[in-house]
N, C-alpha and C positions, 0 to 999 in steps of 0.2 A: 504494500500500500504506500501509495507517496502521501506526505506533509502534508495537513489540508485538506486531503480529499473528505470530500461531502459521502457518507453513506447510509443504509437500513439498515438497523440490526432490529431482526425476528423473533421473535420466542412462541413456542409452540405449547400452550398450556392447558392440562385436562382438570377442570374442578372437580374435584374429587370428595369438596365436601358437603354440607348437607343445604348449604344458602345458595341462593340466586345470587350471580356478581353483576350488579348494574355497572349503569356506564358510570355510576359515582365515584366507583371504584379507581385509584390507582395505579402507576408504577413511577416508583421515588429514588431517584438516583441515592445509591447508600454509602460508597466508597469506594475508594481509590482514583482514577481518572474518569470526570463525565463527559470529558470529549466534548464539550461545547452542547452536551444536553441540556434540557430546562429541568427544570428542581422536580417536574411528575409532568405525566402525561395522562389521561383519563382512559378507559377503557373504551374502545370502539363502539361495543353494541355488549347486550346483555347475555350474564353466560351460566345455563341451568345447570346445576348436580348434572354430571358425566358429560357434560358438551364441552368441546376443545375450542379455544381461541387465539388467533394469531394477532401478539401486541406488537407491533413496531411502533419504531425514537429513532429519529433523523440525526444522525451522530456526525463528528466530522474528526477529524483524524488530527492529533497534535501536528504541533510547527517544526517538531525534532523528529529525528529517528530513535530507534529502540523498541522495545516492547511495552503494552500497556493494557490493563488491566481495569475494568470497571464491573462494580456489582450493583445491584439493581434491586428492589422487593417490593410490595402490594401494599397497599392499605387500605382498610374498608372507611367506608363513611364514619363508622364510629371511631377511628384510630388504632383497629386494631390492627397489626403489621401482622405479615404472610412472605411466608417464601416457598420453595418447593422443598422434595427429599419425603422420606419417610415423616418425618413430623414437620414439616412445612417451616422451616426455618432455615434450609439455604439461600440465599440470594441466588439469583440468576446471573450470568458472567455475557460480560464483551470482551474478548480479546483481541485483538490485534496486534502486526508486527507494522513499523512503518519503517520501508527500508530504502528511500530515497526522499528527495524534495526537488520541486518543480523547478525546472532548468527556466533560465529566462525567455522573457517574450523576446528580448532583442540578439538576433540572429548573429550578432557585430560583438555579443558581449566578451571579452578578455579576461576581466577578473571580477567574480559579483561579489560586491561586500556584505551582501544579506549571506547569501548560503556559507562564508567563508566569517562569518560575526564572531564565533567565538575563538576566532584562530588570531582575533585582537585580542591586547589587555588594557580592559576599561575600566577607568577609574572615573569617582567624583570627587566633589572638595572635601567630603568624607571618608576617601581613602579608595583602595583596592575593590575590586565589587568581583564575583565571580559570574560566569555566561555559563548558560542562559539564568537570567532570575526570574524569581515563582510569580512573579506579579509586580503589578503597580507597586513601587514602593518609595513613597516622595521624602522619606527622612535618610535615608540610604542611598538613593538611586536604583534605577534599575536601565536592564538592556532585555532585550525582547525581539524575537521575531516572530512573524503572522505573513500567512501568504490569504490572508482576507482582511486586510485592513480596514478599517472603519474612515471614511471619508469625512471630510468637516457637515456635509452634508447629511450624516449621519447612513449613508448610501456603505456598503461594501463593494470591493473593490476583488479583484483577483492576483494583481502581483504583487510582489515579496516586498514586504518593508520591515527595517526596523525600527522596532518600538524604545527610545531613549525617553529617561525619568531623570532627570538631576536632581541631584542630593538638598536638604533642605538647608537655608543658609543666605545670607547677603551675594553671597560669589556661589551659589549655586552651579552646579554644572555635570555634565557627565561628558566625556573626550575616550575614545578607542583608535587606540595606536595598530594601526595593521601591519601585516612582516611586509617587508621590502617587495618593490614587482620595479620590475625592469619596464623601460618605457619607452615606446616608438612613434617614433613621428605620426602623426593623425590620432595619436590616440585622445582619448576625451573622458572626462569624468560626468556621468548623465544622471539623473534621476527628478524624484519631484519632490518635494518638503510643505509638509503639511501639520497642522494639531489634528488629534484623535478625535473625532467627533461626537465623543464620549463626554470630553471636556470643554465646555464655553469658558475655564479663564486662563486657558493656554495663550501666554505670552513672552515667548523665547526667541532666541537668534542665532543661527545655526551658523557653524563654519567649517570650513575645511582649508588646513593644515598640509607641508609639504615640507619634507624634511629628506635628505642626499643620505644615503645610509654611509655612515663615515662621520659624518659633519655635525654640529650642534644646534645651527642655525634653524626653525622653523619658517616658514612663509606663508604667510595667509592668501589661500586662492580668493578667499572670496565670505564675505558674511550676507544671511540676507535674514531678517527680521521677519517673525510669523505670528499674528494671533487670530485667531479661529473666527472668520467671516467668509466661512465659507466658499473659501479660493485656494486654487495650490499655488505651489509655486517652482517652476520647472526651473532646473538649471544646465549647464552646458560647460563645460572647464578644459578649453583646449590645453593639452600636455605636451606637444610638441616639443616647446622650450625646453622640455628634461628629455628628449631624444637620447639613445642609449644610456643614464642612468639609473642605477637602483635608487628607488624611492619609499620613501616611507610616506604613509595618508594617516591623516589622524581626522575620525568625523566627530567634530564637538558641539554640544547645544547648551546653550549658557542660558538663565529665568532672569526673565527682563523685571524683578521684584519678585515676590512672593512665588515660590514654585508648587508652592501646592496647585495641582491644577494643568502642570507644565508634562505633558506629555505626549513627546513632537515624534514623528516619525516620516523616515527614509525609505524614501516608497520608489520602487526600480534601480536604486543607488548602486553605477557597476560602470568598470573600465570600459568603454566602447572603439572598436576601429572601424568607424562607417568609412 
């Protein structure tokens, strides 16, 4: 299964006990990965002592690779919780294996900083942070990616971004140092920058960073300023000038004040040679 991908998972169930299951009835995400489920889903249609019914929950597959794991159980209108087995206390299981993620839409692309995110080391003003983090975390920072990004528009989206949180603080910021990539003429840094449209008081300033591996010196390609009205904001960073070069990129987003709220994300962000 690749990152992201959208799917059904079934369960084939025979009531076995002595009640009628309305559509009142349940199924409640119970632990481990909900894969982008919702907290329950109702029952389809109503299901007598000895009659089988097939539940499905539109599940979507994490942003990493790996294995993953979700359990699932019932609950009647009066709260009392069900699972299956001899005495009706198993959860029902999802598993899946996810063993790729979505190549990019752009056919030119060289090197994508999403798929390639945790192979940076990122930091905020509060220090070291590890990839991938578990969430939103605005006192810490976080880093993140989604290949269904949330648009300011509050629209989903289908290519790969990632999700940057800066740390809480006056000098607020989160910055990811990526390994060195050798650089050829025509080549270009592309993508769009956007707030989550999660969040109405995303108000940050993104930048990137270019550093000669060897050297001390950083250079700013470029900063461009974002709060959440609903617009993106495309950019383009011819590379040429570092023609044969090892290069270091650093993608940083600084909270233009208060970062609660501040949660920008790199949407298609990847070395291109059109």
């Amino acid at each position: 299964m690749t990152a992201s991908q959208p799917f059904t998972k079934t369960w084939r169930i025979t009531n076995v006990g002595t009640c009628t299951w309305t559509t009142s009835y349940v199924v409640y995400f119970d632990s481990g990965n909900s894969m982008s489920g919702a907290a329950t889903y109702s029952f389809p249609n109503s299901v007598a002592p000895g009659q089988t019914v097939d539940i499905s929950v539109p599940l979507v597959a994490p942003n990493s690779t790996g294995d993953f794991t979700g359990s699932w159980k019932f609950r009647a209108p009066n709260g009392d919780q069900f699972g299956v087995g001899a005495n009706g206390g198993v959860p029902v299981t999802v598993v899946i294996k996810v063993v790729t993620v979505p190549t990019p839409k752009d056919p030119n692309t060289v090197y994508d900083f999403i798929k390639n995110f945790c192979d940076a080391q990122w930091r905020t003003n509060a220090g070291t942070i590890s990839c991938p983090s578990q969430g939103v975390d605005f006192k810490n920072g976080a880093i993140m990616r989604t290949y269904s990004p949330i648009l300011e528009s509050g629209s989903k989206d289908d290519e790969g971004a990632l999700v940057t949180v800066p740390a809480t603080g006056g000098d607020g910021m989160i910055r990811g140092q990526y390994p060195s990539f050798k650089v050829h003429a025509g080549d270009h840094i592309a993508g769009t920058l956007l707030c989550s449209g999660n969040y109405d008081k995303c108000d940050v300033t993104f930048e990137i960073l270019a550093q000669e591996k060897g050297s001390d010196t950083k250079t700013s390609l470029g900063t461009w300023s974002k709060k959440l009205d609903h617009s993106v904001l495309p950019i383009d960073i011819d590379l040429t000038a570092y023609d044969g070069k090892s290069m270091i990129f650093y993608l940083k987003v600084s909270s233009n004040g208060n970062s609660n709220g501040d949660v920008a994300q790199w949407m298609a962000i990847r070395i291109t040679h059109p």
